[in-house]
VOGU-3710 file (C-alpha; in Angstrom, 3 decimals, decimal comma):
1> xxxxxxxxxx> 114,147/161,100/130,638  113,690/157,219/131,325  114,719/155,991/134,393  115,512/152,402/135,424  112,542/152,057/137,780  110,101/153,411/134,323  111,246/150,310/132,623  110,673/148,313/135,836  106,757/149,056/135,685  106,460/147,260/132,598
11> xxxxxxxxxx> 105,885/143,345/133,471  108,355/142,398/130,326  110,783/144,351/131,503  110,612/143,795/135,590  112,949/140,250/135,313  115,652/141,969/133,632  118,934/142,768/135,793  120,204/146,500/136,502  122,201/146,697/133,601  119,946/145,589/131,234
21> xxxxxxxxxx> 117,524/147,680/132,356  119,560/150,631/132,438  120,901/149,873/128,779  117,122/150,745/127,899  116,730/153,434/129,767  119,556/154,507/127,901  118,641/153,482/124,340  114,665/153,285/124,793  112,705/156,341/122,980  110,834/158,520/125,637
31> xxxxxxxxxx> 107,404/159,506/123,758  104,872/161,917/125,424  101,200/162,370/123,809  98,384/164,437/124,287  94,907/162,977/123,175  94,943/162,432/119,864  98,825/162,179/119,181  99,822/158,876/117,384  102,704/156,865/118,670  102,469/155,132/115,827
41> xxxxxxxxxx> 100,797/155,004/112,262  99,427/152,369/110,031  102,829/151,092/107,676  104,868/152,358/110,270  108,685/150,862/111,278  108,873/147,994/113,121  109,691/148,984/116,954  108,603/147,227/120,281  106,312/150,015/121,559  105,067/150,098/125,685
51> xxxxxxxxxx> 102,594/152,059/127,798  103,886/153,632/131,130  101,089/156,081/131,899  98,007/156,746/129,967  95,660/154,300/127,552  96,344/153,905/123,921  93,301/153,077/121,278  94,227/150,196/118,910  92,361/150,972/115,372  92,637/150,240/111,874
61> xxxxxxxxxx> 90,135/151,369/109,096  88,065/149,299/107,599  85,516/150,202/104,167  86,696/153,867/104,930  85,241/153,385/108,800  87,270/153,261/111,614  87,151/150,297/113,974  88,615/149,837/117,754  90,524/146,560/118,018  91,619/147,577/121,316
71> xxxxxxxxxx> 92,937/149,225/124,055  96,671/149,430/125,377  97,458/150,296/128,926  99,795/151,201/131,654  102,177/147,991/131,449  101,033/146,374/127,711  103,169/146,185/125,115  102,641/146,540/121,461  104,776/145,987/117,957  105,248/142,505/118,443
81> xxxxxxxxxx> 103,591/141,643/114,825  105,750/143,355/113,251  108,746/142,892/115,393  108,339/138,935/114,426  107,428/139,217/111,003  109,829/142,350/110,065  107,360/143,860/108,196  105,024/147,426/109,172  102,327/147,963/111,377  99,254/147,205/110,357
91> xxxxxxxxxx> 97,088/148,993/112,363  97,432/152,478/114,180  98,117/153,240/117,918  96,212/156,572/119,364  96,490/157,953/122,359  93,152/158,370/124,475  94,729/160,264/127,272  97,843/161,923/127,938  100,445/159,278/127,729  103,942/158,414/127,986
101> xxxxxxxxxx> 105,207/155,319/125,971  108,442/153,575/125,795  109,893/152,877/121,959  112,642/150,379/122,170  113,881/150,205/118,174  114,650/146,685/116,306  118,359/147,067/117,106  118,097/147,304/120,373  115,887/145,184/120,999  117,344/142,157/119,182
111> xxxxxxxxxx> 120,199/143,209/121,204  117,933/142,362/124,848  116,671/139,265/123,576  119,789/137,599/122,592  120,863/138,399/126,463  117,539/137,247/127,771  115,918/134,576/125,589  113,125/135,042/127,967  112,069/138,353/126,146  111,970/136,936/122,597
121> xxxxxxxxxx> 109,671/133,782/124,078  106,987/136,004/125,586  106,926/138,473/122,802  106,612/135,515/120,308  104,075/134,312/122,435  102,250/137,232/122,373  102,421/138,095/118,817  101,023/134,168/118,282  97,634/135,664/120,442  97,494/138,834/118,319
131> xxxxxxxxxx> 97,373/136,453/114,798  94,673/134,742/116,667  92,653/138,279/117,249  92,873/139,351/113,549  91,901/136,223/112,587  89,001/136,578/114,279  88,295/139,916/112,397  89,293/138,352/109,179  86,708/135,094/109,871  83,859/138,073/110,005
141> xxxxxxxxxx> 81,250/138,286/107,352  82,149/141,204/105,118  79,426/143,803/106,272  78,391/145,646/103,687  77,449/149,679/104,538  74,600/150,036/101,645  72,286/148,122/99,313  71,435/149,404/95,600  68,522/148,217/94,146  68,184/148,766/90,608
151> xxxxxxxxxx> 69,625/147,792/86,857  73,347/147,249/87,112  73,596/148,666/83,162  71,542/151,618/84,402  73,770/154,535/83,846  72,118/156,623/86,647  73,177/152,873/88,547  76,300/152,652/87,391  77,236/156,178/88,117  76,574/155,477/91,938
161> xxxxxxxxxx> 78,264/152,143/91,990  81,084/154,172/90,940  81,160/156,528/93,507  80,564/154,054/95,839  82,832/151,790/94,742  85,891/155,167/94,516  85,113/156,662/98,234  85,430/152,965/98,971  82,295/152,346/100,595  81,211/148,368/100,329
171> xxxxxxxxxx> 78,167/147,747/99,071  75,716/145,026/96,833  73,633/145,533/93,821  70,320/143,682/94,045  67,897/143,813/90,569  64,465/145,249/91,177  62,604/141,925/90,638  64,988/139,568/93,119  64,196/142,457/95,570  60,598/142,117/95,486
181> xxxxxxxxxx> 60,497/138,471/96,115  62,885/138,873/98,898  60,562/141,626/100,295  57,042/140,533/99,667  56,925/138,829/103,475  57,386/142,815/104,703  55,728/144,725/102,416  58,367/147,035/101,411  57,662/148,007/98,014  59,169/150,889/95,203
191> xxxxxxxxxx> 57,980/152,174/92,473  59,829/152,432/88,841  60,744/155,883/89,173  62,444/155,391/92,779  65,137/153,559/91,322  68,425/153,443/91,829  67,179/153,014/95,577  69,654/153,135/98,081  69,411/151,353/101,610  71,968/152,244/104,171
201> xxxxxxxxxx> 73,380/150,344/106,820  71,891/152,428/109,601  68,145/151,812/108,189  68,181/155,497/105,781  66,099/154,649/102,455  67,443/156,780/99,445  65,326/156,937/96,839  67,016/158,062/93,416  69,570/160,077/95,117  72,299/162,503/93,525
211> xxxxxxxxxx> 75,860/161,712/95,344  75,585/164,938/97,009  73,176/163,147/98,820  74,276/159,877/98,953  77,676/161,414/100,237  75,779/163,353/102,759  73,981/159,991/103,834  77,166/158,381/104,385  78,722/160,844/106,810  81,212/161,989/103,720
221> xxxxxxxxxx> 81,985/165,470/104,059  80,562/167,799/101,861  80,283/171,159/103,499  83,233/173,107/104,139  84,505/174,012/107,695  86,081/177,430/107,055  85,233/180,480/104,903  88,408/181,567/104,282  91,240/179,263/103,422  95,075/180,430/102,317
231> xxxxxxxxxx> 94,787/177,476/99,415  91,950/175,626/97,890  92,706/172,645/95,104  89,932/171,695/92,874  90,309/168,264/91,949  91,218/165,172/94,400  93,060/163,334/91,818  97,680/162,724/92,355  98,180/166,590/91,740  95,127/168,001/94,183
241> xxxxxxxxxx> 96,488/165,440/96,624  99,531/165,627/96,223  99,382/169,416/97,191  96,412/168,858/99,881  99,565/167,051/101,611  102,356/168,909/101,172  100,381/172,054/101,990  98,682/171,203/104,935  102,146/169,644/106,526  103,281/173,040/105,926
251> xxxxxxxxxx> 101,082/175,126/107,578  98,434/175,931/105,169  94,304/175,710/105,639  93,970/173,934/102,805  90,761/172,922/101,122  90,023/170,133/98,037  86,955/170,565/96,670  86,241/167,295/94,311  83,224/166,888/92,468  83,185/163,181/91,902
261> xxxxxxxxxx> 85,421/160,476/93,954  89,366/160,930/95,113  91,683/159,379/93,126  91,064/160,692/89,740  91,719/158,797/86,206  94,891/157,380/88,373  92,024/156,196/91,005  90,552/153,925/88,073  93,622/152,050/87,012  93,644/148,119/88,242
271> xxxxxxxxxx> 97,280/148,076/88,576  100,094/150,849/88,256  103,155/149,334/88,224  105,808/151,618/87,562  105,210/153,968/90,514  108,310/154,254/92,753  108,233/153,058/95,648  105,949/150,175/95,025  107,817/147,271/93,814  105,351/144,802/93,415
281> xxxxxxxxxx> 102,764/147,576/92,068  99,854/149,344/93,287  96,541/149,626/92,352  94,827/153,198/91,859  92,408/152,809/94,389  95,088/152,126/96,839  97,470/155,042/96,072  94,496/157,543/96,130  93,612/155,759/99,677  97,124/155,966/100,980
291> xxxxxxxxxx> 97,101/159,869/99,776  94,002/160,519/100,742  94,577/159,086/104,697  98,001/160,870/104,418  96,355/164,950/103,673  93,573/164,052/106,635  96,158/163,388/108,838  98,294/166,341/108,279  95,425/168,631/108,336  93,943/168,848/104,913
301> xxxxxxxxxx> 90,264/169,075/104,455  88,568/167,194/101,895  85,028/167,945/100,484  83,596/165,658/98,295  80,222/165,695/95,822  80,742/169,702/95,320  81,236/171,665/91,915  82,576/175,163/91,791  79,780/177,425/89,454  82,088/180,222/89,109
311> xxxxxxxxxx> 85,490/182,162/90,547  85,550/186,098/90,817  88,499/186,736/89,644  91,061/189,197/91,676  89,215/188,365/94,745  89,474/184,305/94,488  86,225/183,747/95,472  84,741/180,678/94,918  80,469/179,863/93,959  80,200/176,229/94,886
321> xxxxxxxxxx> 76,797/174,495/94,024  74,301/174,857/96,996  75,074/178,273/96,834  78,031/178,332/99,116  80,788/180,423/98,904  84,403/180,198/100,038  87,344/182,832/99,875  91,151/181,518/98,744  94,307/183,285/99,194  95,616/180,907/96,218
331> xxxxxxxxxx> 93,455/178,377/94,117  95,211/175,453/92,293  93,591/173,955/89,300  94,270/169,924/89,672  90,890/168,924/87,542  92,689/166,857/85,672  90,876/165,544/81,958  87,922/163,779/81,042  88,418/160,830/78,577  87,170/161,876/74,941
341> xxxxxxxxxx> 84,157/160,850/73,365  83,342/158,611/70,263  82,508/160,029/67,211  80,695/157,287/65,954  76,993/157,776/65,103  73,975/155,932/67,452  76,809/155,543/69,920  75,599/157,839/72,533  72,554/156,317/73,047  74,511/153,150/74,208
351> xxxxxxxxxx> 76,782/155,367/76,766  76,272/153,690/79,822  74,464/150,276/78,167  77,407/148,651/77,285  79,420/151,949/75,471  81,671/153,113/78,520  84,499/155,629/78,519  87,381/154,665/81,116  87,047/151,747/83,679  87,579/150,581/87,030
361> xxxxxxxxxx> 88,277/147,754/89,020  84,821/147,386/89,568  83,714/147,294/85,852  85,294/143,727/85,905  82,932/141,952/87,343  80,395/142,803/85,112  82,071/141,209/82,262  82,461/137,336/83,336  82,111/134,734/80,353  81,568/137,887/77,745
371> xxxxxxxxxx> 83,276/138,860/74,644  84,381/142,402/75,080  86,529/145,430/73,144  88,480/148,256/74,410  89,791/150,971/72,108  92,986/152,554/73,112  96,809/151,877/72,617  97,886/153,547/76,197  98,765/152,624/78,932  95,058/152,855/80,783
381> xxxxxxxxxx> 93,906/150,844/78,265  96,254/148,710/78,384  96,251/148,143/82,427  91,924/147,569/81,583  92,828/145,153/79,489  94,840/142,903/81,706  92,329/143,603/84,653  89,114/142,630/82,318  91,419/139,387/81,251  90,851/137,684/84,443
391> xxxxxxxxxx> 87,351/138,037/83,913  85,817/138,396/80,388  86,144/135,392/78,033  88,133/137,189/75,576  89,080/141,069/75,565  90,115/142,734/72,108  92,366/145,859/72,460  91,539/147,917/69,134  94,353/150,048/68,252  94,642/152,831/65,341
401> xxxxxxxxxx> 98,545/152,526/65,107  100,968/150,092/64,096  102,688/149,030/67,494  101,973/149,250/70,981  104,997/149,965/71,710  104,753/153,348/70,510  102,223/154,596/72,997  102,050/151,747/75,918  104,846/151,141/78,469  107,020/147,802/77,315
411> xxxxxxxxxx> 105,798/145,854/81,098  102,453/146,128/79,995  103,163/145,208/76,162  105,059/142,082/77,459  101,831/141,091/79,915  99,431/141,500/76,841  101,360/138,919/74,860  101,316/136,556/77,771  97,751/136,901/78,163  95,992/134,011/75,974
421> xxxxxxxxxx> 92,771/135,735/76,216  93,598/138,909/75,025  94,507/139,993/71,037  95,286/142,742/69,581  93,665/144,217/66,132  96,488/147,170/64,738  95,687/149,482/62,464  91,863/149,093/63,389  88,907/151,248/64,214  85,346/150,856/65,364
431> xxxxxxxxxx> 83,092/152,602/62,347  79,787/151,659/63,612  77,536/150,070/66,451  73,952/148,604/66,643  71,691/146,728/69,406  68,011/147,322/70,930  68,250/148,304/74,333  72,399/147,947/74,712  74,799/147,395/72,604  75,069/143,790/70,830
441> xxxxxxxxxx> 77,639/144,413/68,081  80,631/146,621/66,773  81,834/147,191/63,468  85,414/146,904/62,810  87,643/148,148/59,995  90,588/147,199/58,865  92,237/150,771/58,590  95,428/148,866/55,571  92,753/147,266/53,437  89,651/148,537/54,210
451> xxxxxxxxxx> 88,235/145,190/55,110  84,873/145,616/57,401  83,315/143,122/60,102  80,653/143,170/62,536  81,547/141,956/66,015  79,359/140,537/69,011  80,306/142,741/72,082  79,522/142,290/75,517  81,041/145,545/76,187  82,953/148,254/74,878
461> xxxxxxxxxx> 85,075/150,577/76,916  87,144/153,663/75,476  90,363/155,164/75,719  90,904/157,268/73,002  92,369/160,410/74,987  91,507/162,972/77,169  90,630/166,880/76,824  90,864/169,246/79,356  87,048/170,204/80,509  86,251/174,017/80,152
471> xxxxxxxxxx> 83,644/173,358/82,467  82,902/176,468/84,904  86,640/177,858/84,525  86,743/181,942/83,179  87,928/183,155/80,211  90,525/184,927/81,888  92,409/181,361/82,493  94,408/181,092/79,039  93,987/178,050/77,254  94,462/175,879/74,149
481> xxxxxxxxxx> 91,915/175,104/71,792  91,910/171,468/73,646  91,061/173,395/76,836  94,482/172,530/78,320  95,541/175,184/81,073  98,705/177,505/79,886  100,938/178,409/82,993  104,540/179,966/83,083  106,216/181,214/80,113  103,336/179,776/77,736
491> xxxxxxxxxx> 101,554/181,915/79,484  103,610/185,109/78,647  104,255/184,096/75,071  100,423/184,101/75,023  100,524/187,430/75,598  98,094/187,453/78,236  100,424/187,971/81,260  100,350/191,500/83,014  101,837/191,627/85,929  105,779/193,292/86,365
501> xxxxxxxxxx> 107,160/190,074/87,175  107,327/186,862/85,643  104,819/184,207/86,177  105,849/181,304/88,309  106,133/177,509/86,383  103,120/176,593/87,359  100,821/179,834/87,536  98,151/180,189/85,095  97,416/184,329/83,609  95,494/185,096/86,718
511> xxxxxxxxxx> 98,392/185,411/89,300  98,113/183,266/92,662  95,930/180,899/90,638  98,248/177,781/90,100  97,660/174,410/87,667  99,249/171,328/87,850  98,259/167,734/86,543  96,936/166,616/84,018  94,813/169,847/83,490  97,964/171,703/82,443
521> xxxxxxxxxx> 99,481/172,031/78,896  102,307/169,564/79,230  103,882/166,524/76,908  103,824/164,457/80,027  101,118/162,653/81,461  102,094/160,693/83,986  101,068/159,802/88,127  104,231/160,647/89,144  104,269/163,885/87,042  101,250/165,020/88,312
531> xxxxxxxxxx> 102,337/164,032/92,036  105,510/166,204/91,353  103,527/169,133/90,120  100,923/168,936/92,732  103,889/169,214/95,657  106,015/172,066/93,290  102,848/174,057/92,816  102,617/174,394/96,907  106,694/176,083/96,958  105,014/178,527/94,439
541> xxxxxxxxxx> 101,909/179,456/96,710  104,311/180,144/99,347  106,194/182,237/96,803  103,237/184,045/95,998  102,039/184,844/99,745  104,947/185,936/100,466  105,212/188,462/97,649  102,130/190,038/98,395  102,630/190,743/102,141  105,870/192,680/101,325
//
């Protein structure tokens, strides 16, 4: 419990008479930490925050790193950014020690500074010299944490910048031949088949590298820490993380296991705007950020640039690749889809030189002063679109229906129309494709009267659906012919449920293995779907554990 002569020891505080001081010993929040313990979090409430015994580690993370700003000790204060500008914290306070630190909430304090105008002049004061320090950080040269060297339209290139660009690791592409003229003073050479090369910050040369190995360059994590865990979620998209945090807040060793990048389709989209709780939107990348910081925190362990091979099934054992293998009380399917391919002859040799299926942020930049086409009449096409607008010369959404309306949400339809650089083709298809090396051209047809064109493109990216991926996943998990996963009372009208009691909503025919997402046989295809089913699908794990101990 506070005492007037705690608040005395902090320098702020000292001037204040007795019964000021014993209104905050009163009022003020009495916070004791171990090493480790936050006293507060990044996006946290504003509150006037101060150190009585112990040393507190100022951080924030930056490019997925995290970075000391500074230290707060016995006497400092801290929370007077946000205090002044009513708005969160923007970076996180750690204890290094044990510590005991003094909250004093907005209320109250408004409530000493109106008595003691004093107080507001030092703590606007001081909040003037913390602008100063981040703008210090801010006037920094972005340092980047690796270089690529190779074709940006390589697809064994592009596949890396992606997975760079999704664990949020900065980085610059620099072509093979700009390289060598930059490096002919040193000598450092490569030869064609080394490429993609990879140099790392800290000096580590990859040459050609899978992203198991680039992730394990890095200091990602890709080994598991446990054996045994009571539930492991494949796939780090909204469901898998979505269930990494509400199980590990509630006591679970939980496990995700994703093969590619966090974040999922969702991870990909430029801007999601309809996502409660974010009223001026949110980009994918963000949200998967936010979720992913959130499960680490709580306890979650994440595993990266690993594939399960197969699942024994009764036991719940899981084959990863690299021959490791990992035992689950519960498994929960969150693999979400992968986006379907054109049917278009000569087009797969283009996949990856100018054919590509989905998009991210990063794709954009690629495009400047080009003509480009996406095909699709969603809503992730329709979010590429407006994110490829502020970049391409001219972007072409090429739709098989009648409307967008039908199939894309009506905030997106009414930014389409604004955009002068975009059009729309209805009732179109692509028929055919040509070039030498990439694709130069498109053919379009006029699906009401049959009319044909050919098209320069500088690009053509795909959203023509999704289909559940069989991939490594036994025949003992029901599915539909689209590979879609069948849980709860599809399941049972299967007829391939066995067990006395009914299946849970979201359990698939093997009992205690769960799906959720958009891996799961359901009209709805949505973020906040798939965050819903990713927390639900964690009530039934506890469901099932506790049926089979009685």
């Amino acid at each position: 419990m506070l005492t007037i002569d705690d608040i005395r020891m902090i320098p702020l505080f000292a001037g204040l008479p007795d019964s000021e001081l014993e209104r905050l010993a009163r009022s003020a929040g009495d916070i004791h930490l171990q090493a480790g313990d936050f006293a507060v979090h990044e996006g946290g409430e504003p509150a006037l925050y101060a150190v009585l015994e112990g040393k507190l580690e100022a951080f924030k993370v930056f490019d997925n790193v995290e970075r000391t700003l500074g230290w707060r000790t016995p006497g400092s204060v801290f929370g007077e950014l946000p205090l002044v500008l009513s708005s969160p914290f923007v970076i996180s306070y750690r204890a290094a020690s044990p510590s005991r630190v003094v909250r004093v909430d907005t209320q109250h304090y408004y409530a000493i500074a109106a008595s003691c105008r004093e107080i507001a002049v030092k703590v606007g004061l001081l909040a003037r010299e913390r602008v100063g320090g981040l703008q210090e950080i801010a006037d920094e040269p972005p340092r980047t944490r690796a270089t690529m060297i190779g074709d940006r339209l390589d697809p064994a290139c592009r596949a890396l910048q992606q997975f760079l660009q999704r664990n949020q690791v900065s980085f610059e592409v620099t072509a093979p031949d700009d390289f060598e003229k930059r490096s002919s003073e040193s000598g450092e050479c490569f030869q064609v088949d080394d490429f993609p090369v990879l140099k790392l910050h800290d000096g580590t040369v990859l040459r050609h590298p899978s992203t198991r190995q680039l992730a394990t360059a890095l200091g990602l994590r890709t080994q598991p820490s446990l054996r045994d865990y009571d539930t492991v979620i494949i796939g780090g998209g909204p469901a898998g993380l979505a269930a990494a945090v509400y199980g590990a807040s509630e006591g679970l060793r939980t496990l995700v296991l994703e093969r590619e990048a966090l974040g999922g389709q969702a991870g990909t989209s430029s801007r999601i705007e309809n996502y409660l709780g974010f009223p001026n939107g949110v980009s994918g990348e963000e949200l998967a950020s936010r979720a992913l910081q959130q499960a680490k925190r709580l306890g979650a362990e994440i595993v990266v640039a690993r594939s399960v091979r197969k699942v024994e099934i009764g036991a719940h054992c899981l084959h990863l690749d690299g021959d490791d293998i990992i035992q689950a009380r519960t498994i929960i399917l969150a693999t979400g889809v992968s986006w379907r391919r054109l049917d278009i002859e000569g087009c797969d040799r283009f996949a990856g030189k100018g054919i590509h299926y989905g998009a991210s942020r990063g794709d954009s930049g690629g495009t400047h002063g080009l003509d480009i086409f996406l095909i699709g009449g969603g809503n992730s096409a329709g979010q590429a679109a407006l994110n490829f607008a502020n970049h391409a010369r001219h972007v072409t959404l090429v739709v098989r229906g009648d409307s967008l309306e039908k199939n894309m949400s009506r905030y997106l339809v009414e930014q389409i129309k604004a955009k002068s650089n975009i059009s729309v083709q209805l009732d179109s298809e692509v028929t055919a494709v040509r070039g030498d090396s990439r694709l130069s051209e498109i053919c379009l047809r006029d699906r009401s009267h049959g009319e044909v064109s050919w098209k320069a493109c500088g690009g053509l990216f795909v959203f023509i659906g999704a289909d559940a991926e069989p991939g490594w996943r036994p025949i003992e998990i029901a599915r539909d012919q689209r590979g879609f996963v069948l849980t709860g009372d599809d399941v049972v009208k299967a007829g391939r449920w066995s067990e006395t009691r009914d299946p849970y909503l979201l359990e698939t025919s093997i009992p205690g293995v769960f799906a959720c997402g958009d891996v799961r046989l359901s009209p709805v295809k949505r973020v906040a779907s798939a965050v819903g089913e990713g927390s639900m699908a964690i009530a039934f794990v506890h469901k099932y554990l506790e049926s089979r101990r009685g």
